[in-house]
MIDOSE-1310 file (N, C-alpha, C; in nm, 2 decimals, decimal comma, always signed):
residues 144
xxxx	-1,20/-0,10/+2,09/-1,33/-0,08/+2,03/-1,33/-0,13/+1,89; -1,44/-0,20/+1,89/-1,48/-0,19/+1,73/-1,58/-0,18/+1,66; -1,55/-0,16/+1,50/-1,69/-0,14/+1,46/-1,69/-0,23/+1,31; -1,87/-0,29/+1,31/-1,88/-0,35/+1,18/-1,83/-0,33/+1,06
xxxx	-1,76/-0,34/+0,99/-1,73/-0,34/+0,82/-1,77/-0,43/+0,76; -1,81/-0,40/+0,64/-1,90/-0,44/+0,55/-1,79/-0,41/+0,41; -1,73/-0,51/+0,35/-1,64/-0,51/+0,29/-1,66/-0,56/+0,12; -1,68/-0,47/+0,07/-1,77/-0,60/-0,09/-1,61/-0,66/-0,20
xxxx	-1,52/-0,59/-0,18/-1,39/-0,64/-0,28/-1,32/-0,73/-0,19; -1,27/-0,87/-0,24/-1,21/-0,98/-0,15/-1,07/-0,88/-0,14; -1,06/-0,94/+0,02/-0,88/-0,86/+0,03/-0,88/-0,75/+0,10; -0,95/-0,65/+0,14/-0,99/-0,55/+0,17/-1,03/-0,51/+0,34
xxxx	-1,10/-0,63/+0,38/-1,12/-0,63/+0,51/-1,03/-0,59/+0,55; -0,93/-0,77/+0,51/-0,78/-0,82/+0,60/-0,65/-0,66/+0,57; -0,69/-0,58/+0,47/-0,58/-0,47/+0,41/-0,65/-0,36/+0,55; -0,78/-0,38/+0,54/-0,80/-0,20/+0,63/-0,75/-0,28/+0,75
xxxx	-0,78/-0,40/+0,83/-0,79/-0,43/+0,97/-0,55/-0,43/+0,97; -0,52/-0,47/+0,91/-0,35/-0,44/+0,91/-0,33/-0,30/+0,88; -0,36/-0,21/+0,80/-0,35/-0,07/+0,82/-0,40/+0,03/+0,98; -0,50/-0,08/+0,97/-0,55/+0,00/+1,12/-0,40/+0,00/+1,25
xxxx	-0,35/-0,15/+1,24/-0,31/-0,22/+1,32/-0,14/-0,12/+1,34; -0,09/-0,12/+1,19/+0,04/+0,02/+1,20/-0,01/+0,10/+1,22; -0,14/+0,16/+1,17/-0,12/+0,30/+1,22/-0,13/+0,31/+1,37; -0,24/+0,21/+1,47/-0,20/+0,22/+1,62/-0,09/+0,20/+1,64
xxxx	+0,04/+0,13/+1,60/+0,18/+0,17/+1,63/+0,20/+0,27/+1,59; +0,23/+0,34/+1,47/+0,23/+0,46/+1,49/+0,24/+0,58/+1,57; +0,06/+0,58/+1,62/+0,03/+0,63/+1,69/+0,12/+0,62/+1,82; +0,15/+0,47/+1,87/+0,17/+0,49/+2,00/+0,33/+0,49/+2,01
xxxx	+0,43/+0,50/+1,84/+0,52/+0,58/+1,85/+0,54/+0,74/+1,80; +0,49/+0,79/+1,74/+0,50/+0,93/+1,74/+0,35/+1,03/+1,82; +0,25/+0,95/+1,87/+0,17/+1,06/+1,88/+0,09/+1,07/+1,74; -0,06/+1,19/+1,74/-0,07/+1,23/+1,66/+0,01/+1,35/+1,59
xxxx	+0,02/+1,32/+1,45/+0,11/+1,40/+1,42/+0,02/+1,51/+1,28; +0,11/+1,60/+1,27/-0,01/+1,72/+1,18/+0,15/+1,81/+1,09; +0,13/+1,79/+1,01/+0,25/+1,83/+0,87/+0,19/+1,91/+0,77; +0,23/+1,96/+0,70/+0,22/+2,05/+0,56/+0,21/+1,94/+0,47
xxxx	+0,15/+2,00/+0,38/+0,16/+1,83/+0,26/+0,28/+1,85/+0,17; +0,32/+1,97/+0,15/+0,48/+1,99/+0,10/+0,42/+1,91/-0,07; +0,33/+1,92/-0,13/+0,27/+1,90/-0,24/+0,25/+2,02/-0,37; +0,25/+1,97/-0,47/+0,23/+2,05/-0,57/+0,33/+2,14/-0,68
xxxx	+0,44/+2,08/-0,60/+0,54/+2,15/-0,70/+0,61/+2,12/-0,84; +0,62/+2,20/-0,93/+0,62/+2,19/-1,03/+0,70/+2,04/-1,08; +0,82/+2,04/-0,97/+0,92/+1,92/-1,02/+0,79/+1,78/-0,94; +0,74/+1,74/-0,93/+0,62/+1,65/-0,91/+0,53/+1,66/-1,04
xxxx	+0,47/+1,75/-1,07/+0,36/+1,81/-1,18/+0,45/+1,73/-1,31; +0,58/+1,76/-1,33/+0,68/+1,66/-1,43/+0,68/+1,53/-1,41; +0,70/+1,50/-1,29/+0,73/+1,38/-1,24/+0,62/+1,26/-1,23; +0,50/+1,36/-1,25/+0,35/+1,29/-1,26/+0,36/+1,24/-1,39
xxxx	+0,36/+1,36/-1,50/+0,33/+1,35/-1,62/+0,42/+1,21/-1,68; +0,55/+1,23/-1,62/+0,67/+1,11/-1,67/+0,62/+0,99/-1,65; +0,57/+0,94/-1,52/+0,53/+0,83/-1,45/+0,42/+0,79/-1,54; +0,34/+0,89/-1,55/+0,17/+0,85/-1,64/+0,23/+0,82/-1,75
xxxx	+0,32/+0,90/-1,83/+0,34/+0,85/-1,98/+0,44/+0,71/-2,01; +0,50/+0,68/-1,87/+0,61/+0,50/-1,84/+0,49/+0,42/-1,86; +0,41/+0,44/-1,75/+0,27/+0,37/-1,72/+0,18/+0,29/-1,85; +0,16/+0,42/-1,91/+0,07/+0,40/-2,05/+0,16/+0,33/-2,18
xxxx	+0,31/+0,31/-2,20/+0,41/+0,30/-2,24/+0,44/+0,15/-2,23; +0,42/+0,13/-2,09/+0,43/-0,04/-2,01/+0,33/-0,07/-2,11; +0,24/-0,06/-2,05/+0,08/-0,10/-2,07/+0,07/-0,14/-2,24; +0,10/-0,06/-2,27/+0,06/-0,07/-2,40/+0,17/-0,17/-2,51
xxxx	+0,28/-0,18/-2,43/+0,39/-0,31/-2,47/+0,39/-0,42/-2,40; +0,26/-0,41/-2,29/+0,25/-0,54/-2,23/+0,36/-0,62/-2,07; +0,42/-0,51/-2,05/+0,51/-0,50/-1,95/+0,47/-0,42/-1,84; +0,37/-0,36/-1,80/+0,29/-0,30/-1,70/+0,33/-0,36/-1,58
xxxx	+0,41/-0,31/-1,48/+0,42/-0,35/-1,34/+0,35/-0,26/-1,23; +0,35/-0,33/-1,12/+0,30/-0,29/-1,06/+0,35/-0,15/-0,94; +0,47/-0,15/-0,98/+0,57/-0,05/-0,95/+0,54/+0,05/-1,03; +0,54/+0,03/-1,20/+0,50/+0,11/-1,25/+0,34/+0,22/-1,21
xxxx	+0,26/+0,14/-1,21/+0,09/+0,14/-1,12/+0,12/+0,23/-1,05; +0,15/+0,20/-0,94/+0,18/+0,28/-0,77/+0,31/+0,41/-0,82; +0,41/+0,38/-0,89/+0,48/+0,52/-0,89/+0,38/+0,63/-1,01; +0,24/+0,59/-1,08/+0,19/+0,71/-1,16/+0,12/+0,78/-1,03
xxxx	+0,03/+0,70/-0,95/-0,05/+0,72/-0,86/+0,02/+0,81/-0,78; +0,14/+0,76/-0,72/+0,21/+0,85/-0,57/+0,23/+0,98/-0,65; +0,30/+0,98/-0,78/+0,36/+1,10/-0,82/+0,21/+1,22/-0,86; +0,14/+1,15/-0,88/-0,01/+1,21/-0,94/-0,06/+1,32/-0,78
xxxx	-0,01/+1,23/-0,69/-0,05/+1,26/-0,56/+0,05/+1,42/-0,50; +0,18/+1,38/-0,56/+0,22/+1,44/-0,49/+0,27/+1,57/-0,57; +0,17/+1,57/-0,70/+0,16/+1,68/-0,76/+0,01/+1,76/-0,76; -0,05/+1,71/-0,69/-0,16/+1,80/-0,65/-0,15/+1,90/-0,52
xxxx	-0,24/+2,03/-0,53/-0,23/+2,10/-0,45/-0,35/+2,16/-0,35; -0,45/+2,09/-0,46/-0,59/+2,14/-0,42/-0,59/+1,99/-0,27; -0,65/+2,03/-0,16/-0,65/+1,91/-0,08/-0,77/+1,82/-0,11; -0,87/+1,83/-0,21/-0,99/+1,78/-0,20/-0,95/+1,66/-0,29
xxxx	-0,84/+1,68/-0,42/-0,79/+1,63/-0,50/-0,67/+1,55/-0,46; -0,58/+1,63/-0,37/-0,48/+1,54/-0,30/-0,54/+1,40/-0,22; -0,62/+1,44/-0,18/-0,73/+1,35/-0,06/-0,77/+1,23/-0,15; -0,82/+1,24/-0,30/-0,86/+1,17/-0,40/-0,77/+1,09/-0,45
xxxx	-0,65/+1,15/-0,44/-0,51/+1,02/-0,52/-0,44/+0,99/-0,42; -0,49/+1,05/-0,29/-0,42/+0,93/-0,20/-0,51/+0,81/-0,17; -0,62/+0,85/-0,19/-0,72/+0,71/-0,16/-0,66/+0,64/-0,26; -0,62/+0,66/-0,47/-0,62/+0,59/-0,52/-0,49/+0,51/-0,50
xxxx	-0,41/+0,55/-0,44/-0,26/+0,51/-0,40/-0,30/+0,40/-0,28; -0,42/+0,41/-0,20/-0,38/+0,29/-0,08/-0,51/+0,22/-0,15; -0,58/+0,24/-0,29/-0,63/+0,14/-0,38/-0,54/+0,05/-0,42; -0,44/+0,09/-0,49/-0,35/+0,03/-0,59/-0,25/-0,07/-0,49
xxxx	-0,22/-0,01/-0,36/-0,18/-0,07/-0,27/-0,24/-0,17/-0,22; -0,38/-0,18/-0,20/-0,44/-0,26/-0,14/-0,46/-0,37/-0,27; -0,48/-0,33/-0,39/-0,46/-0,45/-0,54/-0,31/-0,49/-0,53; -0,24/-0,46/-0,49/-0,10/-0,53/-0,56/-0,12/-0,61/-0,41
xxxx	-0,10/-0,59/-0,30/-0,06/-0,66/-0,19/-0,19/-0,79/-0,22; -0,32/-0,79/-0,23/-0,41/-0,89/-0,28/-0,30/-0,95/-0,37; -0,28/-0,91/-0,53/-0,21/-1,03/-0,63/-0,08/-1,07/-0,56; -0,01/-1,01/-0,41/+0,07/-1,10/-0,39/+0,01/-1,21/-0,33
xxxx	-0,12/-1,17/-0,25/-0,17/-1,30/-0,17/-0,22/-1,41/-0,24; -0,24/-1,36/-0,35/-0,29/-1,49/-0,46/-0,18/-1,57/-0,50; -0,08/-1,54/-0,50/+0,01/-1,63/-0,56/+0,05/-1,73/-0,49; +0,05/-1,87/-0,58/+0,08/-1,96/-0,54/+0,20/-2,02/-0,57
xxxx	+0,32/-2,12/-0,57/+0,44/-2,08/-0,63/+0,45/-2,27/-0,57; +0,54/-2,33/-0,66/+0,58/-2,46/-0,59/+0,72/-2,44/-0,57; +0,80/-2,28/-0,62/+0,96/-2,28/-0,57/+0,98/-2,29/-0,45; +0,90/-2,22/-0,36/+0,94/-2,26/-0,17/+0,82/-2,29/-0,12
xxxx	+0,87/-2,36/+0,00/+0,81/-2,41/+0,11/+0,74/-2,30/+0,22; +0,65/-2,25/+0,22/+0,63/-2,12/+0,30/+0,64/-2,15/+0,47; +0,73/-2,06/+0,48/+0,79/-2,07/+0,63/+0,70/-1,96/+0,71; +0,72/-1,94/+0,87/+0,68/-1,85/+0,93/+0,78/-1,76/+0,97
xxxx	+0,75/-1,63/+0,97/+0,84/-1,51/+0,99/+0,73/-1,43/+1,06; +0,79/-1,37/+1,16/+0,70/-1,22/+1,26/+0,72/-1,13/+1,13; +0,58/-1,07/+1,14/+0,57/-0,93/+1,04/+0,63/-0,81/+1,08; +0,71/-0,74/+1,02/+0,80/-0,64/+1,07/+0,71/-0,52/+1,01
xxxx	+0,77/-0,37/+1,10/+0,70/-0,24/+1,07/+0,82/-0,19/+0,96; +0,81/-0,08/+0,97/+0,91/-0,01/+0,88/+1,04/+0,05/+0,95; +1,03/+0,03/+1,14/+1,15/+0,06/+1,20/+1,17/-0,08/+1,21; +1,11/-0,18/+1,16/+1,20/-0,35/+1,23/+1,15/-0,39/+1,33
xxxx	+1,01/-0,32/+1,36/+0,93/-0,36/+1,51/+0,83/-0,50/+1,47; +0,84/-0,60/+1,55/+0,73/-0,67/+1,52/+0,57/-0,62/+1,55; +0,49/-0,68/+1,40/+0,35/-0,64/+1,39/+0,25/-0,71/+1,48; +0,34/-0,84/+1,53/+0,21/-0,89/+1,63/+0,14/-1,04/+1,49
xxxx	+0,17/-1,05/+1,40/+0,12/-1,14/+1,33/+0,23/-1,20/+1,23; +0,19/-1,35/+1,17/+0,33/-1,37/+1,10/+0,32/-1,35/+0,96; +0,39/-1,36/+0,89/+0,40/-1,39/+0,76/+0,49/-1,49/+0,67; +0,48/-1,55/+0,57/+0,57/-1,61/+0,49/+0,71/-1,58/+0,44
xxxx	+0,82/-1,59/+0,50/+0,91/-1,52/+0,51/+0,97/-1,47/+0,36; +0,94/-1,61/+0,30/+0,94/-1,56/+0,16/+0,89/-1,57/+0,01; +0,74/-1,53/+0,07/+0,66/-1,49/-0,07/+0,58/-1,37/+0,02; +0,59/-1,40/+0,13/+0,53/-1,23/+0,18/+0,36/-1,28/+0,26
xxxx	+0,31/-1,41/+0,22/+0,19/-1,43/+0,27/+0,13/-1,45/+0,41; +0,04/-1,40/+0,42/+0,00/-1,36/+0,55/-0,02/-1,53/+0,62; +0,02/-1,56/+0,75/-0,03/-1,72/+0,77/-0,14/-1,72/+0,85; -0,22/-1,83/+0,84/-0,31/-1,86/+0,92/-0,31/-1,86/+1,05
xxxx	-0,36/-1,79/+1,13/-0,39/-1,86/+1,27/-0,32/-1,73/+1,33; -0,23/-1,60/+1,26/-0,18/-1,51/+1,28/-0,24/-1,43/+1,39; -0,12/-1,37/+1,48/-0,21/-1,32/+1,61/-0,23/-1,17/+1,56; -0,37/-1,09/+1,57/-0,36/-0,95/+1,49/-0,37/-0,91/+1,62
């Protein structure tokens, strides 16, 4: 089944239509699954604050990575307890995700030749579409 999306940030489609695509693996290796969020503990609530203050640190000496980005956000996440708030910094976390994986698709590079590679899951399952073995970009003509 599908349904229309209407997508206004470039990058965004192609990010939700590949999230959809692991999570039906997923699904059709574990089932639906239902967990505690194991959130909110004090050593996170540190671990937020540290990450926010690297962050702002980068940033402001001009060395801002994108690692840095995504580890304030996860840790921000996984120091909340309220779920309304939790729910809020995980959207911002598969934002920041969904911006860094765009600046890699933007890059253009004359060091390699972009080859074809099957897209792997996180057990080593192929995704069903290829990618550039090594700069990571998605190829044309890719089967979703």
């Amino acid at each position: 089944m599908t349904y229309p999306a209407i997508f206004a940030t470039p990058g965004v489609k192609s990010f939700a239509e590949e999230i959809d695509t692991e999570r039906q693996r997923q699904l059709a290796k574990f089932g639906e699954q239902h967990h505690p969020d194991g959130t909110g503990l004090p050593v996170y609530q540190h671990s937020a604050r540290r990450y926010r203050d690297h962050a702002d640190r980068a940033a402001a000496s001009g060395h801002l990575a994108w690692r840095d980005v995504l580890m304030e956000e996860v840790y921000e996440a996984l120091a909340e307890d309220d779920p309304a708030k939790l729910r809020t910094e995980l959207l911002q976390v598969a934002a920041v995700c969904a911006a860094w994986i765009a600046d890699i698709d933007s890059r253009t590079s004359a060091d390699h030749v972009c080859n074809s590679v099957m897209a792997l899951g996180e057990m080593n399952e192929p995704l069903g579409y290829l990618i550039c073995g090594v700069c990571g970009t998605p190829k044309g003509g890719a089967q979703r």
